[in-house]
TILUMRO-742465 format. One record per residue: residue number from 0; x, y, z of N, C-alpha, C in turn. Coordinates in steps of 0.001 Angstrom, whole numbers, always signed. Example, Ala and Ser with C-alpha at 12.3 -4.5 7.8 and 13.67 -1.06 7.14 Angstrom:
! residues 2
<pt lumke="0" n_px="+13190" n_py="-5690" n_pz="+7800" ca_px="+12300" ca_py="-4500" ca_pz="+7800" c_px="+13200" c_py="-3300" c_pz="+7800"/>
<pt lumke="1" n_px="+12850" n_py="-2250" n_pz="+7080" ca_px="+13670" ca_py="-1060" ca_pz="+7140" c_px="+12900" c_py="+30" c_pz="+7870"/>
This chain:
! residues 136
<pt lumke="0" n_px="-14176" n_py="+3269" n_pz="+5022" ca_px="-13850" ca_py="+4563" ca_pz="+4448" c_px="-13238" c_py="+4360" c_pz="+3065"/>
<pt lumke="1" n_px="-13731" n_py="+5023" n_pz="+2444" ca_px="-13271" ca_py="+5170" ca_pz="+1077" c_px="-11758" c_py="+5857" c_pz="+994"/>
<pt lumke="2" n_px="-10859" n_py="+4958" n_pz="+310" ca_px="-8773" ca_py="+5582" ca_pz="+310" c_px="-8889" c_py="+6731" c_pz="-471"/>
<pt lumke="3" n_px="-10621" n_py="+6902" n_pz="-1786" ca_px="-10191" ca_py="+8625" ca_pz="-2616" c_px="-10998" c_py="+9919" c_pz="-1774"/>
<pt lumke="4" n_px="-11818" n_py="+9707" n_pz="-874" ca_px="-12472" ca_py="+10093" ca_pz="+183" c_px="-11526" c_py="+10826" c_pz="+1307"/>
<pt lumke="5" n_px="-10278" n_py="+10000" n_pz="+1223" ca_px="-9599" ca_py="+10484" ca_pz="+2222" c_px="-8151" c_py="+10829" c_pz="+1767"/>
<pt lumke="6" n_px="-7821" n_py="+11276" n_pz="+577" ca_px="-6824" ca_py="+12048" ca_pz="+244" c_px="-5845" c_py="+11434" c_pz="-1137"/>
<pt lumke="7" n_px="-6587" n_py="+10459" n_pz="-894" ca_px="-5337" ca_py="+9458" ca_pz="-1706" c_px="-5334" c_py="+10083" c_pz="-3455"/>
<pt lumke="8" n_px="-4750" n_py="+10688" n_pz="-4209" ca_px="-4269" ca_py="+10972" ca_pz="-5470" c_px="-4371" c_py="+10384" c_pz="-6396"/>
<pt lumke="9" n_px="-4357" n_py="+8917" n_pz="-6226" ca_px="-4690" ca_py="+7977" ca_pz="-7524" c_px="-6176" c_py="+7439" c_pz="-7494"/>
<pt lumke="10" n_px="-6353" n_py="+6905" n_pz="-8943" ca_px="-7662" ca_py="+7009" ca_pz="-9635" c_px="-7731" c_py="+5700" c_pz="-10196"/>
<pt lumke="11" n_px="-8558" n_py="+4999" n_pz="-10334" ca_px="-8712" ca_py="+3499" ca_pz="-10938" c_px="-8355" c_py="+3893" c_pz="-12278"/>
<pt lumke="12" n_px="-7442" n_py="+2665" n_pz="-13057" ca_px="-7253" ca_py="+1685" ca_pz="-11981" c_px="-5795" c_py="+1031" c_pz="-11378"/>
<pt lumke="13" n_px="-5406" n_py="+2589" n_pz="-10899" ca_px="-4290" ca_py="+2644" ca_pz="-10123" c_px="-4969" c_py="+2900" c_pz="-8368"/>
<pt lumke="14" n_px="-6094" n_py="+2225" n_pz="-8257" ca_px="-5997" ca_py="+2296" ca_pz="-6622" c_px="-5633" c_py="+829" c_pz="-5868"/>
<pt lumke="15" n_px="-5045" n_py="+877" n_pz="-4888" ca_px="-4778" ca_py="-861" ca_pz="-4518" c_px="-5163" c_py="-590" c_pz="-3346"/>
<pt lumke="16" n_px="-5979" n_py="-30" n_pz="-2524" ca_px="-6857" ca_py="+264" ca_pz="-1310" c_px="-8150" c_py="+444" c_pz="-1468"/>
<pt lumke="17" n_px="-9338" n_py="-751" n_pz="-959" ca_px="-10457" ca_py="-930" ca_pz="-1553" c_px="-11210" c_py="-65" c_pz="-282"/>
<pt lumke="18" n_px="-10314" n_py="-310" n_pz="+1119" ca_px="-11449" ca_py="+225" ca_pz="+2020" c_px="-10248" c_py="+420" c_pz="+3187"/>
<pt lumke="19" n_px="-10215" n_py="+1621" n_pz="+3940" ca_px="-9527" ca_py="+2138" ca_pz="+4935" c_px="-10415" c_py="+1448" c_pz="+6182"/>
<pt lumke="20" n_px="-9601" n_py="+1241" n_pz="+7356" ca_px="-10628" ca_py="+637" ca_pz="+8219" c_px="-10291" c_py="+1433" c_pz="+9549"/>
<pt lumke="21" n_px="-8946" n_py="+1791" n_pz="+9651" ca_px="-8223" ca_py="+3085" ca_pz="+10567" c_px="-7290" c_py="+3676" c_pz="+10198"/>
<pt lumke="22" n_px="-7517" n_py="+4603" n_pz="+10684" ca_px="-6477" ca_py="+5868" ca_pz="+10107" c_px="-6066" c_py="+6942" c_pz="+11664"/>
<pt lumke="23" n_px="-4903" n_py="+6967" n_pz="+11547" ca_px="-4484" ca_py="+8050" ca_pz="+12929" c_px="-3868" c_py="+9017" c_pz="+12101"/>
<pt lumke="24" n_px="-4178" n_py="+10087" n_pz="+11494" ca_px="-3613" ca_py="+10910" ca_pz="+10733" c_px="-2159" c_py="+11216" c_pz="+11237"/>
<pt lumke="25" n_px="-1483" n_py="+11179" n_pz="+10624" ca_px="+577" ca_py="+11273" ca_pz="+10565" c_px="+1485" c_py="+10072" c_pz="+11565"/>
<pt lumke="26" n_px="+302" n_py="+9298" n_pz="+11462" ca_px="+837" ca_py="+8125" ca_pz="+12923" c_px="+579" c_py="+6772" c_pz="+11730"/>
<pt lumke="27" n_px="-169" n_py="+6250" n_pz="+11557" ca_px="-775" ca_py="+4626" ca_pz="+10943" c_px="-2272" c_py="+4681" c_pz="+10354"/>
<pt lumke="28" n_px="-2142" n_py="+3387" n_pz="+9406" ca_px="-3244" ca_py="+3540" ca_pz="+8406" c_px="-3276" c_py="+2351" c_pz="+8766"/>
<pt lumke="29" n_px="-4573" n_py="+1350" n_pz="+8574" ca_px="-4802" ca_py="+35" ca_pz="+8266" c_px="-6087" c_py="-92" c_pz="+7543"/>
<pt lumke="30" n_px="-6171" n_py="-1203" n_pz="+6355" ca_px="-7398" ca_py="-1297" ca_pz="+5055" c_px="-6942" c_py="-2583" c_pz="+4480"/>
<pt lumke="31" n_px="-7753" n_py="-2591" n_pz="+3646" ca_px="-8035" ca_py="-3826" ca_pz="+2795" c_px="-7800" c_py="-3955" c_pz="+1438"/>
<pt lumke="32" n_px="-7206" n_py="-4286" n_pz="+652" ca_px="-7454" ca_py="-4524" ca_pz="-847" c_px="-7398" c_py="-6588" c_pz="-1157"/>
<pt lumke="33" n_px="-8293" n_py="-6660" n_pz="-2366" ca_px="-8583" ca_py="-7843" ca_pz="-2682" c_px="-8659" c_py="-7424" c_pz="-3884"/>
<pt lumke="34" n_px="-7723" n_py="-8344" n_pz="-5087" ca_px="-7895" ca_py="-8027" ca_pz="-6449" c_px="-8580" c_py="-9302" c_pz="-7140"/>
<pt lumke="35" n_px="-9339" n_py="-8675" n_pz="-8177" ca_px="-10377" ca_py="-9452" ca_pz="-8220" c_px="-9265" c_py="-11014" c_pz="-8791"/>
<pt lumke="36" n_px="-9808" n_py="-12387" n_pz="-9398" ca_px="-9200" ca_py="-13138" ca_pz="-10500" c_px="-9150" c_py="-12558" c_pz="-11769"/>
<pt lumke="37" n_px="-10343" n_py="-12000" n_pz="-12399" ca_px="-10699" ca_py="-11652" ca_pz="-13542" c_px="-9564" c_py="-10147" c_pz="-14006"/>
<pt lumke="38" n_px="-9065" n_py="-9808" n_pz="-12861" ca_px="-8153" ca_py="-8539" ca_pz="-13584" c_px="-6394" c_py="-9372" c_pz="-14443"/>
<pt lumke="39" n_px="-6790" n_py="-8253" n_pz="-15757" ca_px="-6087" ca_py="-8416" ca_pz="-16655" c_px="-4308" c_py="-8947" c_pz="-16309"/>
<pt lumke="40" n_px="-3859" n_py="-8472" n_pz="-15255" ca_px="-2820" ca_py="-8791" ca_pz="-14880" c_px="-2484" c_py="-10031" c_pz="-14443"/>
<pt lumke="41" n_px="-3636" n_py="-10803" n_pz="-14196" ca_px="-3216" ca_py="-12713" ca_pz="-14116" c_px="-3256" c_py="-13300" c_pz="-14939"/>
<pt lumke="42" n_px="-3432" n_py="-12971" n_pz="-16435" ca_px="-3558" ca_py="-13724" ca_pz="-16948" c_px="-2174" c_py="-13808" c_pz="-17716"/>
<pt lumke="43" n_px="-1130" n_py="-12975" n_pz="-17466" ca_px="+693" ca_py="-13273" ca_pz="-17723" c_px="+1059" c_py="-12959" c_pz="-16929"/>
<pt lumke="44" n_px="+864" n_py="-13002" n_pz="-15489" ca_px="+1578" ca_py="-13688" ca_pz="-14280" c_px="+1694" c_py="-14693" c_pz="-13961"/>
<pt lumke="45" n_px="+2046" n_py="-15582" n_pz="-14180" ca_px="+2430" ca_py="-17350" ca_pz="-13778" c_px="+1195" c_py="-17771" c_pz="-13964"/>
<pt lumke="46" n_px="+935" n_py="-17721" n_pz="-15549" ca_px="-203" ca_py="-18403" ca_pz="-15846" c_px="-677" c_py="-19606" c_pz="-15315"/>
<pt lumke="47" n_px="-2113" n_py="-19784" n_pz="-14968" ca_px="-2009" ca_py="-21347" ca_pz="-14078" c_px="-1657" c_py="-21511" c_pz="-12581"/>
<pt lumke="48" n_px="-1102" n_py="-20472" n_pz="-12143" ca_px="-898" ca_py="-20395" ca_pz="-10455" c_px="-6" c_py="-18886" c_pz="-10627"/>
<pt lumke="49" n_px="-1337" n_py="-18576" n_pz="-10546" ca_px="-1468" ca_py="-16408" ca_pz="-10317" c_px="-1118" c_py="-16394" c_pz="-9148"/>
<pt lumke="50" n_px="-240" n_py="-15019" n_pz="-9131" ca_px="-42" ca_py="-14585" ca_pz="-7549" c_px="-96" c_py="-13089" c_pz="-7589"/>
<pt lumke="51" n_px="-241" n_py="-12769" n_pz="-6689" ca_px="-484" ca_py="-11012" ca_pz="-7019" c_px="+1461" c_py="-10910" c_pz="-7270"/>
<pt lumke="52" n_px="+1544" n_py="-9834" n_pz="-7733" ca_px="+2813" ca_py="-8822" ca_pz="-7960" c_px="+3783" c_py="-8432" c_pz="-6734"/>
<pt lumke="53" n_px="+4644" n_py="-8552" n_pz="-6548" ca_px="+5416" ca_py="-8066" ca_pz="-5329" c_px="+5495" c_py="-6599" c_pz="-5712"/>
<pt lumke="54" n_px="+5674" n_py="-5774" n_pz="-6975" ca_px="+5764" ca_py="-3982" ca_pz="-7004" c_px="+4440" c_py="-3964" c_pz="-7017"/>
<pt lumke="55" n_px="+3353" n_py="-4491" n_pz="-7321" ca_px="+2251" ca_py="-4126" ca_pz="-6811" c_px="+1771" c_py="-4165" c_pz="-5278"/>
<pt lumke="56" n_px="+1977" n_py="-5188" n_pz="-4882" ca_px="+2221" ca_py="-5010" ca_pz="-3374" c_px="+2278" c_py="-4314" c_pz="-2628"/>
<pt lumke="57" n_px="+3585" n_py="-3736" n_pz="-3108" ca_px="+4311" ca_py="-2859" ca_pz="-2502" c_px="+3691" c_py="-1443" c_pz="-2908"/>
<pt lumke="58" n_px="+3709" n_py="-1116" n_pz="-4262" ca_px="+2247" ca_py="+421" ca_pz="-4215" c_px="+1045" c_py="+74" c_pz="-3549"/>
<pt lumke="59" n_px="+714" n_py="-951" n_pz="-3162" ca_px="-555" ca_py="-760" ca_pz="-2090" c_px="-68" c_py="-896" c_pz="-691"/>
<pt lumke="60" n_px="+1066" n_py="-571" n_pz="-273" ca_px="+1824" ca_py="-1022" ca_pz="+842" c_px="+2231" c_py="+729" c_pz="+691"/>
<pt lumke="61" n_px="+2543" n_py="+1292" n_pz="-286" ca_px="+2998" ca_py="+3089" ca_pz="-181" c_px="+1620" c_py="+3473" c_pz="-120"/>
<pt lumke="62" n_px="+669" n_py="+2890" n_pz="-759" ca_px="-656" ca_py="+4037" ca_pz="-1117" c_px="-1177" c_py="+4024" c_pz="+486"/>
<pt lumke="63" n_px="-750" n_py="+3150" n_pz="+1245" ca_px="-1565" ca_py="+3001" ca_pz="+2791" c_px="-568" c_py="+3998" c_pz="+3499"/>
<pt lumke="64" n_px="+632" n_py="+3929" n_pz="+3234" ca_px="+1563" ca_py="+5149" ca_pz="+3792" c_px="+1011" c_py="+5987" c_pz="+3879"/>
<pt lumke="65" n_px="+801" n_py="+6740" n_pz="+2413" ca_px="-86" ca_py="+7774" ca_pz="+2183" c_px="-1001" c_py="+8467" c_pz="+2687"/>
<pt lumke="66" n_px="-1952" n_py="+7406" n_pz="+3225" ca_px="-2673" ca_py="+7624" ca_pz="+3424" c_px="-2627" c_py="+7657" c_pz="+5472"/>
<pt lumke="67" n_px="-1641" n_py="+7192" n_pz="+5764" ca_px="-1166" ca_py="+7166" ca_pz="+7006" c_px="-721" c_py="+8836" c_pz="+7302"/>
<pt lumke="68" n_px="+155" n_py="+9442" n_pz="+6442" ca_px="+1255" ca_py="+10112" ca_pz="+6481" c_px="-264" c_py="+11323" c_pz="+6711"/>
<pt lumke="69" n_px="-1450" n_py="+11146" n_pz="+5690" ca_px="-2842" ca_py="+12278" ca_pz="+5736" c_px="-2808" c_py="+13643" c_pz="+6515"/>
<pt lumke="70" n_px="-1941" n_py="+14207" n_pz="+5715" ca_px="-1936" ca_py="+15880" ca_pz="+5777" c_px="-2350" c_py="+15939" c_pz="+5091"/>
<pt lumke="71" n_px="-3509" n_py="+17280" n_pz="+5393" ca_px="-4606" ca_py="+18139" ca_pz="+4642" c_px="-3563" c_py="+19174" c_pz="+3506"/>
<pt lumke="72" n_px="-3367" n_py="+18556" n_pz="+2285" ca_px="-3184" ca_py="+19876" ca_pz="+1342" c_px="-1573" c_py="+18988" c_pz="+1290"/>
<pt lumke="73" n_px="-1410" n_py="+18600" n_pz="+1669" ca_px="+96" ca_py="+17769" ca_pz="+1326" c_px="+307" c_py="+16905" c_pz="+457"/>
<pt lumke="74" n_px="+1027" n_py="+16556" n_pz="-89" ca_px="+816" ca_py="+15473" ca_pz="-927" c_px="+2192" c_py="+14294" c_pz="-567"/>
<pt lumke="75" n_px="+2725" n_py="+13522" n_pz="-751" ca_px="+3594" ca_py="+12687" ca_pz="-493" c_px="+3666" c_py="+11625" c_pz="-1835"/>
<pt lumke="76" n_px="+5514" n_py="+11414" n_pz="-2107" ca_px="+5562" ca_py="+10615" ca_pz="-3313" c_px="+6870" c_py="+9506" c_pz="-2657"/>
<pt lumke="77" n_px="+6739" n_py="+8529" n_pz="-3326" ca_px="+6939" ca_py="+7378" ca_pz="-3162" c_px="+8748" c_py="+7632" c_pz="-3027"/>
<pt lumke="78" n_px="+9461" n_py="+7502" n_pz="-2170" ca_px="+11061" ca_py="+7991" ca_pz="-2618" c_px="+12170" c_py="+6827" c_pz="-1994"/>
<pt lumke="79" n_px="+11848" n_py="+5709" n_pz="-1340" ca_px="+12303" ca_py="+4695" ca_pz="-1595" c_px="+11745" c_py="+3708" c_pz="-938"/>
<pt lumke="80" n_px="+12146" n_py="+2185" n_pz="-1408" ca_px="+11581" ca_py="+1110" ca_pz="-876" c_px="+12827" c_py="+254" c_pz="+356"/>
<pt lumke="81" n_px="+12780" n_py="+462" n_pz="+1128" ca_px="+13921" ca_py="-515" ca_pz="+2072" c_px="+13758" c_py="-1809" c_pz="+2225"/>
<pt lumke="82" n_px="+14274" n_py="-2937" n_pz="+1943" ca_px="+14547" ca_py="-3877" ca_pz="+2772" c_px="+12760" c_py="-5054" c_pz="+2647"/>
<pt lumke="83" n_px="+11981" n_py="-4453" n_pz="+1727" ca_px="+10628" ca_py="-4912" ca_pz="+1167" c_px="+11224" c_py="-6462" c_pz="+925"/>
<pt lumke="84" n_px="+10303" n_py="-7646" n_pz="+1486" ca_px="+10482" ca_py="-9096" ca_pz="+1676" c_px="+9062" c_py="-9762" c_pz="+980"/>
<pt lumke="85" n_px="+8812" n_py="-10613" n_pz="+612" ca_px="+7553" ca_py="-11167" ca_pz="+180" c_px="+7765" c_py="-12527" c_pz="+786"/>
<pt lumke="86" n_px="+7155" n_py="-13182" n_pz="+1930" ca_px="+7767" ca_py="-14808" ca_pz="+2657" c_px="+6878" c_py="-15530" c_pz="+2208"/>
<pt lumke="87" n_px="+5473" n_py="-14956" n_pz="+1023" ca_px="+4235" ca_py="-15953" ca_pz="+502" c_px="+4121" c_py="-15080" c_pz="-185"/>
<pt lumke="88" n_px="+3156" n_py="-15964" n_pz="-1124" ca_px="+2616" ca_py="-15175" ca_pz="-2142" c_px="+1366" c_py="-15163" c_pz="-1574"/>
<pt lumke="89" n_px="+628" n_py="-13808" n_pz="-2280" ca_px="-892" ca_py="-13220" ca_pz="-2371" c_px="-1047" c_py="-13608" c_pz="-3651"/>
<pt lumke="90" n_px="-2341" n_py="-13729" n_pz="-3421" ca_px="-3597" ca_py="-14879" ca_pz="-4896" c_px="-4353" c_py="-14149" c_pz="-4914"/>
<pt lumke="91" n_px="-5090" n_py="-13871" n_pz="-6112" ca_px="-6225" ca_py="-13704" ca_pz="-6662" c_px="-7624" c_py="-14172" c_pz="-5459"/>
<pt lumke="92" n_px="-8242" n_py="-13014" n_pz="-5548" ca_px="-9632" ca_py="-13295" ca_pz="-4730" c_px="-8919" c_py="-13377" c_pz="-3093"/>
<pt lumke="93" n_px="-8045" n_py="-13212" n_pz="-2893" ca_px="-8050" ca_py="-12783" ca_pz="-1191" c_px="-7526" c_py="-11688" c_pz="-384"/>
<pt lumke="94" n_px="-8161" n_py="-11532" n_pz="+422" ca_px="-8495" ca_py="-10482" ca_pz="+1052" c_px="-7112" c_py="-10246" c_pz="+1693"/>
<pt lumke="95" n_px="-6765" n_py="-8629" n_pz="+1231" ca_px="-5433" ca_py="-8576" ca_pz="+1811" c_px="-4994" c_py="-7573" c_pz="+2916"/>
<pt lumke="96" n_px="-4659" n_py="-7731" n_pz="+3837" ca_px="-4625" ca_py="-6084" ca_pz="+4815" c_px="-3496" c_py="-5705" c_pz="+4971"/>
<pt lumke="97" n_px="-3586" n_py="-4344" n_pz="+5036" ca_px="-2773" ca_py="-3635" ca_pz="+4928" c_px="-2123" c_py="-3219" c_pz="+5551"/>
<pt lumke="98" n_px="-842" n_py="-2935" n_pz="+6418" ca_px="-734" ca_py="-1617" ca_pz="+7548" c_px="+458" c_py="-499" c_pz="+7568"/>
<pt lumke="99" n_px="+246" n_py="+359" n_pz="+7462" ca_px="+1519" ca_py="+1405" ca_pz="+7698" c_px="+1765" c_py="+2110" c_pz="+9007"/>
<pt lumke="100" n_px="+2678" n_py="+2061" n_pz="+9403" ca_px="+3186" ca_py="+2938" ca_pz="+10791" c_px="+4033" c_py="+3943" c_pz="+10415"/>
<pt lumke="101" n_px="+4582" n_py="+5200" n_pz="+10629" ca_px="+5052" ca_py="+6038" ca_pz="+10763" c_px="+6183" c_py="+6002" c_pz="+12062"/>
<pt lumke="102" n_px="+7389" n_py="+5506" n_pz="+11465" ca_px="+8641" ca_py="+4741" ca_pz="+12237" c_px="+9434" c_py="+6484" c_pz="+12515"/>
<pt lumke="103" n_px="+9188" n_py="+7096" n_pz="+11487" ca_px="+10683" ca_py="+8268" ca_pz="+11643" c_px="+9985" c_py="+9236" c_pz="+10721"/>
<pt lumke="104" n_px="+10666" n_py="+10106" n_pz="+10938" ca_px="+10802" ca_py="+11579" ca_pz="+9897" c_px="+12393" c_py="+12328" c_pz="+9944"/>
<pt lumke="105" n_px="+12448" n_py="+12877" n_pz="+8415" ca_px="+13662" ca_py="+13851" ca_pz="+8755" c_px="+13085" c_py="+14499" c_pz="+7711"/>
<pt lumke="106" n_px="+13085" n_py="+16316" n_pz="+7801" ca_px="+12946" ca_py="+17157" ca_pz="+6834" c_px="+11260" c_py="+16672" c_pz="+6125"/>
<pt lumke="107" n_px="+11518" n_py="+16429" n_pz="+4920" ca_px="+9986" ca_py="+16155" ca_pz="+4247" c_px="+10177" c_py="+14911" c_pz="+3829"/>
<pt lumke="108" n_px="+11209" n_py="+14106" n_pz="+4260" ca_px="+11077" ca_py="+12597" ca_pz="+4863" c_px="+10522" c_py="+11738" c_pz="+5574"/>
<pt lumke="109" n_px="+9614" n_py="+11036" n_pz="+5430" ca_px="+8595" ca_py="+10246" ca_pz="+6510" c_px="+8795" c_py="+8524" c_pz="+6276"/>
<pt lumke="110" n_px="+9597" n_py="+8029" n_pz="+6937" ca_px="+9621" ca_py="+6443" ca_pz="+7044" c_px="+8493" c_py="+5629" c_pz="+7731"/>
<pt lumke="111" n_px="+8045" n_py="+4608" n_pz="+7042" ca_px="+6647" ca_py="+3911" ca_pz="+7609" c_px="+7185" c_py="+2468" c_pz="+7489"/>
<pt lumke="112" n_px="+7269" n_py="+1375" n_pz="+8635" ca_px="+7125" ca_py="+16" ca_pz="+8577" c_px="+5692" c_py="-527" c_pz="+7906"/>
<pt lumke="113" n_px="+5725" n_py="-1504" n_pz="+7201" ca_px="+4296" ca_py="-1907" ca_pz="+6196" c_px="+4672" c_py="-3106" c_pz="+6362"/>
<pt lumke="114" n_px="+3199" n_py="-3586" n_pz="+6197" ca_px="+2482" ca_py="-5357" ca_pz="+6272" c_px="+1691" c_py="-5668" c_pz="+5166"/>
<pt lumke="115" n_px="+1749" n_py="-6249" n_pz="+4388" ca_px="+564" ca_py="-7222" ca_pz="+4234" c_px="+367" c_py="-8597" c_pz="+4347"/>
<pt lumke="116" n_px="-1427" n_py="-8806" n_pz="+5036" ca_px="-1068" ca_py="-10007" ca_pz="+5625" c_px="-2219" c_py="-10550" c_pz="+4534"/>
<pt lumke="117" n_px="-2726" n_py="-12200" n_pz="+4808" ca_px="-3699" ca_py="-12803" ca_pz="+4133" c_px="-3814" c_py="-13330" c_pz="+5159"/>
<pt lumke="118" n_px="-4564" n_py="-13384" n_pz="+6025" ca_px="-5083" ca_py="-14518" ca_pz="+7250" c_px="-3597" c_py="-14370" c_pz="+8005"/>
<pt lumke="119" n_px="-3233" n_py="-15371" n_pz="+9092" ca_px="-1803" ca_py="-15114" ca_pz="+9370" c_px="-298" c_py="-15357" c_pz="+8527"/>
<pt lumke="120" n_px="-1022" n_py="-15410" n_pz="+7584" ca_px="+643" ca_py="-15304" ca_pz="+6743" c_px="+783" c_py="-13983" c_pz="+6301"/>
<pt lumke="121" n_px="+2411" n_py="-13598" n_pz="+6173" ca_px="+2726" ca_py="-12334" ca_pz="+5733" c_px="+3081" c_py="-12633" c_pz="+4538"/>
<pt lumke="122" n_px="+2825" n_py="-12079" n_pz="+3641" ca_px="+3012" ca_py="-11403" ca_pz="+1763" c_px="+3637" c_py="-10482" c_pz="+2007"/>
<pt lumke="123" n_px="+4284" n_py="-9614" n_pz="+2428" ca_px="+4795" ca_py="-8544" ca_pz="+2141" c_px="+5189" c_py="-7529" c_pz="+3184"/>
<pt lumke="124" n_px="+6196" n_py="-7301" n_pz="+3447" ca_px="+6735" ca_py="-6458" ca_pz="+4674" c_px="+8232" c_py="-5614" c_pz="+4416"/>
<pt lumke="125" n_px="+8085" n_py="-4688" n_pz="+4746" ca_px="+9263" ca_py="-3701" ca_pz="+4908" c_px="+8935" c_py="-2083" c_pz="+5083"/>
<pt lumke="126" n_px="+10138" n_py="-1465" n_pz="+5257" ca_px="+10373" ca_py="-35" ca_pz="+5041" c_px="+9650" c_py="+849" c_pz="+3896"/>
<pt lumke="127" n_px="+9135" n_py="+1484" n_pz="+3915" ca_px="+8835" ca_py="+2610" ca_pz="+2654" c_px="+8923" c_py="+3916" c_pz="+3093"/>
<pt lumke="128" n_px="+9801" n_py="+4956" n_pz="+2454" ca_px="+10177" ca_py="+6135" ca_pz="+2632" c_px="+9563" c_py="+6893" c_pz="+1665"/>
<pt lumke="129" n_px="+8065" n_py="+7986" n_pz="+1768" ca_px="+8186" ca_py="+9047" ca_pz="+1202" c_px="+8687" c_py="+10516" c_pz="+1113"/>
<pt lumke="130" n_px="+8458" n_py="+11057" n_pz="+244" ca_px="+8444" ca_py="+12239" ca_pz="+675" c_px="+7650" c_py="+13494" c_pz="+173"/>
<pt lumke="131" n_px="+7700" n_py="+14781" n_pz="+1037" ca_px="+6802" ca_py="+15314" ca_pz="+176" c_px="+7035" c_py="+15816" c_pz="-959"/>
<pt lumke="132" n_px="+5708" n_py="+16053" n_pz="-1336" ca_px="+5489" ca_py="+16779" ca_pz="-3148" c_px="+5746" c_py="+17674" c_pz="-3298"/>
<pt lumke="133" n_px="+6725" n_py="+18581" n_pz="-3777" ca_px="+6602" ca_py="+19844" ca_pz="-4200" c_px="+5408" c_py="+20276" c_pz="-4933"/>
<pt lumke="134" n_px="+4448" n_py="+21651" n_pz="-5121" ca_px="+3389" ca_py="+21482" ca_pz="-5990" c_px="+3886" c_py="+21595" c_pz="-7261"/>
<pt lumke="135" n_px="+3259" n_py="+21200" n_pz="-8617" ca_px="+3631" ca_py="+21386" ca_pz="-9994" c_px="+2906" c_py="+22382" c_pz="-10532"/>
């Protein structure tokens, strides 16, 4: 499934979700992103031994929220990061998955536990709290 197909707000090349693989609308999301080598951002990241971004990470770790959280006509914005860990780095050219759960809510507060893994190592794990959008 396509992440702009299914609600997601951002537009290349601010998407970091290449392919949704499940979705339980207001419950959990799980997908894939893999950034290519050739994108502009490795080449002044630890030139010589690239690693993906930990705040990038982590917006493809909210954009799966997002897309977890999938109310029709809602929108949801990024309103804090908890307790986010990186125990490896993610590289260039591998395949990264994604997952968000839907841990809590209060008000137009929605807390989601997030993963990303590369094979069995974890890159990236913690809390992300959105909330909703007011319209503009």
């Amino acid at each position: 499934m396509n992440p702009e197909d299914l609600g997601l707000p951002h537009r290349p090349p601010f998407v970091f979700v290449d392919t949704v693989h499940e979705i339980e609308a207001g419950t959990s999301a799980r997908g894939v992103k893999t950034f290519a080598g050739s994108d502009p951002m490795f080449a002044g990241h630890f030139p010589g031994n690239p690693l993906v971004p930990g705040v990038i990470l982590t917006e493809a770790l909210a954009q799966m929220a997002g897309l977890a959280a999938g109310q029709d006509g809602r929108r949801f914005l990024l309103s804090a990061i908890r307790s986010m860990k990186f125990p490896e780095a993610a590289r260039p050219d591998e395949q990264i998955s994604l997952s968000a759960a839907k841990t809590g809510s209060m008000g137009g507060l929605w807390m989601f536990e997030t993963r990303a893994t590369v094979g069995d190592r974890i890159v990236a794990e913690g809390v992300i709290v959105l909330n909703e959008a007011t319209a503009v």
